[in-house]
N, C-alpha and C positions, 0 to 999 in steps of 0.2 A: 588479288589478281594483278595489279600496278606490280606490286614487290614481284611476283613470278618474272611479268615483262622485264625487270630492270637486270635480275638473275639472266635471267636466258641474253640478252642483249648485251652484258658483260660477259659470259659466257663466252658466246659467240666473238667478240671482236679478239678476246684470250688465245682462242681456239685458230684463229683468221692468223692472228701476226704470229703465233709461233709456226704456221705453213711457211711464211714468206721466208724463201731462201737468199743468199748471197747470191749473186752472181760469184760464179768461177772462173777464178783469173787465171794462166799461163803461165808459164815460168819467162817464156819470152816475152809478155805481155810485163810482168812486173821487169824484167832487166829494163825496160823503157821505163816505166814508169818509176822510179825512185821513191818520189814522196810517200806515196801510195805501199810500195816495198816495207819502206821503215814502218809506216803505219800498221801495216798488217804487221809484221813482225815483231813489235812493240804490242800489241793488244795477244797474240801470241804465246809471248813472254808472262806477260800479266794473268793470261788465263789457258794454264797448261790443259787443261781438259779440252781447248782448241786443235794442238799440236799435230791430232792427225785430221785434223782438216784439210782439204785440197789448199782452200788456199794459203793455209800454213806452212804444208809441205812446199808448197810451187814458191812462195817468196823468199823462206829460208833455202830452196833451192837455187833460185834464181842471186841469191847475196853472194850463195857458197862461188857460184861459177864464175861472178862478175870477178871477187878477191883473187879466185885462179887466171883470169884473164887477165887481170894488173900485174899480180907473179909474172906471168910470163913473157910479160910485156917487161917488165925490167928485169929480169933475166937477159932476153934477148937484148936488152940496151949495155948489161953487162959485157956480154960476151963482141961485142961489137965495139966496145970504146977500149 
């Protein structure tokens, strides 16, 4: 009977943490947060069965627009000097 409870009670806390989800970040949510960006992105990389995760797609989103945003920014510095 012990051994059933210890079953059922590992069971149960198994069953409990694969419920708990990420919170879902932003794309404009990760352009602020950087650290947080590379991080996701980085675990990501590491585990492609992630990739179509929201917050996969929303950080490697959020990288792609930041790099177009520098582009464009020295572009316009090009065209200016």
């Amino acid at each position: 009977m012990r051994m059933i409870n210890i079953f059922l009670c590992i069971g149960t806390l198994i069953f409990l943490s694969a419920c708990v989800k990420e919170e879902v970040h932003t794309v404009e949510w990760f352009k602020v947060h950087e650290e947080e960006r590379r991080a996701e992105i980085q675990k990501c990389n590491t585990y492609p069965e992630l990739l179509l995760e929201p917050n996969c797609k929303n950080a490697k989103t959020a990288h792609t627009a930041l790099k177009d945003e520098r582009l464009k920014e020295i572009q316009a510095r090009k065209l200016i000097n």
